[in-house]
VEXNU-404784 format. One record per residue: chain; x negated, y negated, z negated of N, C-alpha, C, O in turn; residue number from 1. Coordinates in nm, 2 decimals. Last residue first. Layout:
unit;n.east;n.north;n.up;ca.east;ca.north;ca.up;c.east;c.north;c.up;o.east;o.north;o.up;pos
A;X;Y;Z;X;Y;Z;X;Y;Z;X;Y;Z;NUM
...
//
This chain:
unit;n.east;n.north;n.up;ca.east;ca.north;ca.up;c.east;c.north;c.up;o.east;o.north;o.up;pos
A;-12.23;-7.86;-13.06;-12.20;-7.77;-13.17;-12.14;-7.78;-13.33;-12.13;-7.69;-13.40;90
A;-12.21;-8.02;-12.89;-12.10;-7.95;-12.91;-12.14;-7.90;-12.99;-12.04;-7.83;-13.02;89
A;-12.47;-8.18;-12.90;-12.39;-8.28;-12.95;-12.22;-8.18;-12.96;-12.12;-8.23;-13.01;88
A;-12.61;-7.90;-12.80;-12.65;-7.98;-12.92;-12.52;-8.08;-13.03;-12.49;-8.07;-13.15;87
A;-12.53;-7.92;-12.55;-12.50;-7.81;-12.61;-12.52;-7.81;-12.76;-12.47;-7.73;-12.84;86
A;-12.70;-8.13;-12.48;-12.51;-8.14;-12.44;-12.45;-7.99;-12.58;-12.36;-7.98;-12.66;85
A;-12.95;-8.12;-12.45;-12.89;-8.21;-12.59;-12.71;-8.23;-12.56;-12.63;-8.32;-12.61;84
A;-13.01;-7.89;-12.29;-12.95;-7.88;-12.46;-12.94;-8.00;-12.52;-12.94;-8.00;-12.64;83
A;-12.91;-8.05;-12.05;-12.82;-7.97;-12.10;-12.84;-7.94;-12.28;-12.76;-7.96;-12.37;82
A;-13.16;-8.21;-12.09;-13.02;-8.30;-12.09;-12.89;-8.17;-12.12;-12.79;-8.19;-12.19;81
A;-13.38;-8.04;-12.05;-13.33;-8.10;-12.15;-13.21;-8.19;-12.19;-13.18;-8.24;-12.30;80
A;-13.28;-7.93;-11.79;-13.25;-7.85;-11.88;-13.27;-7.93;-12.03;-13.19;-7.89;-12.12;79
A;-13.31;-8.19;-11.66;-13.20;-8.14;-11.64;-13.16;-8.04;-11.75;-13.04;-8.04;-11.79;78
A;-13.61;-8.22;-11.71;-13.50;-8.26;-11.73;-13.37;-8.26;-11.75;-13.31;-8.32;-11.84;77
A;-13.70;-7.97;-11.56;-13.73;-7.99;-11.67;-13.63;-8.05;-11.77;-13.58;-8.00;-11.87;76
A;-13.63;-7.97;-11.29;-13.59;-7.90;-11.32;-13.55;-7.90;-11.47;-13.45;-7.87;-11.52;75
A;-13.80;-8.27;-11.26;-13.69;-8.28;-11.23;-13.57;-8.16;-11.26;-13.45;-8.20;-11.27;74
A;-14.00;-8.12;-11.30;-14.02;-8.16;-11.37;-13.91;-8.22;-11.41;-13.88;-8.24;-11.53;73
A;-14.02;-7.95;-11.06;-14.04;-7.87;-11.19;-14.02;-7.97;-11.31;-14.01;-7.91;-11.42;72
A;-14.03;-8.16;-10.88;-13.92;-8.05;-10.83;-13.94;-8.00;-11.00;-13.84;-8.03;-11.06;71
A;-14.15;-8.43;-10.78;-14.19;-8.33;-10.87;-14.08;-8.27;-10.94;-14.03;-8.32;-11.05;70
A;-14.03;-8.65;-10.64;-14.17;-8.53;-10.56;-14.18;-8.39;-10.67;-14.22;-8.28;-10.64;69
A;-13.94;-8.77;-10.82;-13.88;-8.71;-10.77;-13.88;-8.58;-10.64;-13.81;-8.49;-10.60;68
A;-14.00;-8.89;-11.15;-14.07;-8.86;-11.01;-14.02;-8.72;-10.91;-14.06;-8.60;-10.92;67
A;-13.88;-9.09;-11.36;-13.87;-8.97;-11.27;-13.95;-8.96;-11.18;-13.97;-9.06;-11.11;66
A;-14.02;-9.33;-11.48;-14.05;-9.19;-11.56;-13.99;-9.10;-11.46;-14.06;-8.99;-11.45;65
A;-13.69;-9.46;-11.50;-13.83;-9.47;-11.50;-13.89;-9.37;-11.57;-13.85;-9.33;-11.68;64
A;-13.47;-9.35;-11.24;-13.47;-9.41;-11.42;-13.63;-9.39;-11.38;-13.68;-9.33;-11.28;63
A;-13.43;-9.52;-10.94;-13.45;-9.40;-11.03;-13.50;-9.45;-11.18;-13.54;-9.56;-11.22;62
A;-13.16;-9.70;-10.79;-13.31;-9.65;-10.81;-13.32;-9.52;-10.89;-13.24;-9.43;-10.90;61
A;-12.86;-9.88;-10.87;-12.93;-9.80;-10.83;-13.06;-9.75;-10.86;-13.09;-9.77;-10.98;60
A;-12.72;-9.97;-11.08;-12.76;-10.04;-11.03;-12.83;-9.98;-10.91;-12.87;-10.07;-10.84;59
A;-12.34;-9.84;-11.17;-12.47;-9.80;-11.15;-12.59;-9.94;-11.07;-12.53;-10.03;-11.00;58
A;-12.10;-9.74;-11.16;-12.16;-9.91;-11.16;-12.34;-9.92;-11.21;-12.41;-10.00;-11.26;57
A;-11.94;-9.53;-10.88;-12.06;-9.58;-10.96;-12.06;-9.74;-10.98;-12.05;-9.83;-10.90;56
A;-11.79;-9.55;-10.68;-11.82;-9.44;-10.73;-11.92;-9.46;-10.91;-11.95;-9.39;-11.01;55
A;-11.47;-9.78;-10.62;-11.66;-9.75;-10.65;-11.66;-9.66;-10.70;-11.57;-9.64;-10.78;54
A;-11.31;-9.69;-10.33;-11.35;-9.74;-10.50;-11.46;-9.70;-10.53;-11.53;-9.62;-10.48;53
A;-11.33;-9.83;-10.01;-11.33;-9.71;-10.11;-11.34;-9.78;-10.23;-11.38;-9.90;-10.24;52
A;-11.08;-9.92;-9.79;-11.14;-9.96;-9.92;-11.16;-9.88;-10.02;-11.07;-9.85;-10.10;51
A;-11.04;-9.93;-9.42;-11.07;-9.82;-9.58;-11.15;-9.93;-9.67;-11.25;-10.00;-9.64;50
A;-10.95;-10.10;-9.19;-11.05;-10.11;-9.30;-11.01;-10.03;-9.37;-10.91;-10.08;-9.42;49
A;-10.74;-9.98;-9.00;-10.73;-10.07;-9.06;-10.84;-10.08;-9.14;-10.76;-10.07;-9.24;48
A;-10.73;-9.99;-8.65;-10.76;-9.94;-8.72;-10.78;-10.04;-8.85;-10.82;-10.16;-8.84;47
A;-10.48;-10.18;-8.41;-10.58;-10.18;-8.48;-10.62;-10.08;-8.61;-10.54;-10.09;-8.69;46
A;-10.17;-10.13;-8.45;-10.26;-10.01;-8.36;-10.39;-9.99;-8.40;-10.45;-9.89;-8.43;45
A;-10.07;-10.40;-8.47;-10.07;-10.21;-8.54;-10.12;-10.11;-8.55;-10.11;-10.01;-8.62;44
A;-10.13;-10.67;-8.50;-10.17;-10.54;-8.41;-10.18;-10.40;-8.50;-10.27;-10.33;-8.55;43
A;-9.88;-10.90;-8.50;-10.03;-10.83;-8.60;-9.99;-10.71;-8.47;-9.90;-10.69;-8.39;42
A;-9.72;-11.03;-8.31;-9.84;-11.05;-8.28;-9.93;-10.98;-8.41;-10.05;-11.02;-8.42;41
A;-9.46;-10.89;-8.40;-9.51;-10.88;-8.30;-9.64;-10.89;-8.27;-9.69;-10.79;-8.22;40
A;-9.39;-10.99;-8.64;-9.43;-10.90;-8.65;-9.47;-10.88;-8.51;-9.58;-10.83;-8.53;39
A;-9.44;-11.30;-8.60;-9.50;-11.23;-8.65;-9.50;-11.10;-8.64;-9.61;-11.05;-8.63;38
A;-9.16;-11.26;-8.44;-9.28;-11.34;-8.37;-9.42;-11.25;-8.46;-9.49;-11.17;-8.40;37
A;-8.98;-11.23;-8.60;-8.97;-11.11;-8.51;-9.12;-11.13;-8.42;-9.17;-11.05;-8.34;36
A;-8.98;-11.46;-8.73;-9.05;-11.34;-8.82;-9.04;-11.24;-8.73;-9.09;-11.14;-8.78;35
A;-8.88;-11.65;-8.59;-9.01;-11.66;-8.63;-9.05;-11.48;-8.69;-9.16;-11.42;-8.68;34
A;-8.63;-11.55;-8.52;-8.71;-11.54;-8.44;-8.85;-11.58;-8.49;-8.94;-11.55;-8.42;33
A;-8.55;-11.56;-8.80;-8.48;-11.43;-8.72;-8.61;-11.42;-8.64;-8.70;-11.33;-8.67;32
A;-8.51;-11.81;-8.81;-8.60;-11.79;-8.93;-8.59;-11.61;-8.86;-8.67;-11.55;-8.93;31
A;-8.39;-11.92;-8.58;-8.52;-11.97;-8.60;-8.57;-11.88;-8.68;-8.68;-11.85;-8.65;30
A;-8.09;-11.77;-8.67;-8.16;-11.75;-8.54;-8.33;-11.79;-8.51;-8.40;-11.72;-8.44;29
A;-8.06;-11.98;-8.88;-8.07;-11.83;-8.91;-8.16;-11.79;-8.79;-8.28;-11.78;-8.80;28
A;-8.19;-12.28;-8.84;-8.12;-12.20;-8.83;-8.14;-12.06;-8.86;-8.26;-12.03;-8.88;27
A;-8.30;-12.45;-9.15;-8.30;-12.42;-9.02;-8.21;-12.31;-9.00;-8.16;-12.25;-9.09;26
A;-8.38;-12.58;-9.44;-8.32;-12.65;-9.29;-8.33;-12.62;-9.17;-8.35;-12.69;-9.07;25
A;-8.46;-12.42;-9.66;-8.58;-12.42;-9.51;-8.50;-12.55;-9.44;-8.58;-12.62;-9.38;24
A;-8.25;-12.33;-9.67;-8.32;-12.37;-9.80;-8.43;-12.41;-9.72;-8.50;-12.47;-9.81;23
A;-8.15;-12.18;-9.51;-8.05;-12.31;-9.55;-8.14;-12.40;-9.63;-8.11;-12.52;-9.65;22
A;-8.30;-11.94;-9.52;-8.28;-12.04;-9.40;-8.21;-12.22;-9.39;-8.22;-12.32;-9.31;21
A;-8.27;-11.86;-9.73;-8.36;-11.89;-9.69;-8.34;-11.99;-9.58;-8.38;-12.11;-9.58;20
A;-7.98;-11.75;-9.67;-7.98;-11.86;-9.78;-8.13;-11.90;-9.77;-8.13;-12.01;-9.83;19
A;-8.00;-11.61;-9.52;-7.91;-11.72;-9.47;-7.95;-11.79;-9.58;-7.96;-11.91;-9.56;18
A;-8.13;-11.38;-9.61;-8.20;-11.47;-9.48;-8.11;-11.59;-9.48;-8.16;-11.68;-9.42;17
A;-7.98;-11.31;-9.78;-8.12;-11.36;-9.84;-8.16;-11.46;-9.68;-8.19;-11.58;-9.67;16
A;-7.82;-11.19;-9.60;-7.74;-11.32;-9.71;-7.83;-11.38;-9.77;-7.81;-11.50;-9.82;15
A;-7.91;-10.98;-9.52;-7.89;-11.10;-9.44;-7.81;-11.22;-9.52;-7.76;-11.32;-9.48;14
A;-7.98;-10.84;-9.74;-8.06;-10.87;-9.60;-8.02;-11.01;-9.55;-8.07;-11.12;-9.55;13
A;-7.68;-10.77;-9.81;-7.79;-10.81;-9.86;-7.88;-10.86;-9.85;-7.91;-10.94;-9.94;12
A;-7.62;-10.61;-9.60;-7.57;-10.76;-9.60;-7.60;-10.84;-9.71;-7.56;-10.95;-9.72;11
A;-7.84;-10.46;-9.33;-7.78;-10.46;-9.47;-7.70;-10.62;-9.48;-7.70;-10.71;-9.40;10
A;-7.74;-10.58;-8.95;-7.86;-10.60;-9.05;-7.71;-10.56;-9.22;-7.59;-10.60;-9.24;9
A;-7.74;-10.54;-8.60;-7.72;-10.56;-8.74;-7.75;-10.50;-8.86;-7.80;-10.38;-8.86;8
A;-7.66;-10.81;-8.36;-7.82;-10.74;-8.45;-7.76;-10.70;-8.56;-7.71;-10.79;-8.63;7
A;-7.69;-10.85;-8.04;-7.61;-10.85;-8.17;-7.67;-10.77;-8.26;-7.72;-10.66;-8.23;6
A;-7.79;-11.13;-7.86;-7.74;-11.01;-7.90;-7.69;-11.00;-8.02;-7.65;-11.08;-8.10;5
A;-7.85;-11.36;-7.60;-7.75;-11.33;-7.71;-7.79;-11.16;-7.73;-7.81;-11.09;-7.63;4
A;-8.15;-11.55;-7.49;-8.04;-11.46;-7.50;-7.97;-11.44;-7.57;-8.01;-11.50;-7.67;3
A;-8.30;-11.83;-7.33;-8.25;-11.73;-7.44;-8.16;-11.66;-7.43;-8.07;-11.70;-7.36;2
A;-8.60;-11.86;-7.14;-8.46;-11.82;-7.13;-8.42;-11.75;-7.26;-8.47;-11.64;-7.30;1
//
């Protein structure tokens, strides 16, 4: 069963719909109720997928030569990577 109402719409809006519609061969009311169709059946509610950005292009693993059991050595590193920072500012 169809019904009447009365809908109202910018006239901008609806001058794109009328000329869509004309451009289609169909009625306004068709191209009205298809898209009231769609919005209906996506599910809003559904949680949507997060898309994080990569943090890294990294391949992963450990560079070769770390050994990561070995806490002093791993400390070691670190402080030679600082002075060659404090090196390249000077």
């Amino acid at each position: 069963m169809t019904e009447r109402t009365t809908v109202r719409l910018p006239e901008d809006v609806l001058s794109r719909a009328k000329r869509k519609a004309a451009a289609e061969g169909r009625t306004l009311t068709s191209l009205i109720e298809d898209g009231l169709r769609m919005v209906l059946a996506t599910n809003r509610n559904a949680p949507k997928k997060r898309i994080l950005p990569r943090i890294s292009k990294a391949g992963g693993g450990l560079m070769p030569g770390v050994d990561v059991t070995n806490i002093s050595g791993l400390q070691e590193l670190d402080d030679l990577e600082d002075v060659a920072r404090m090196k390249h500012f000077r």
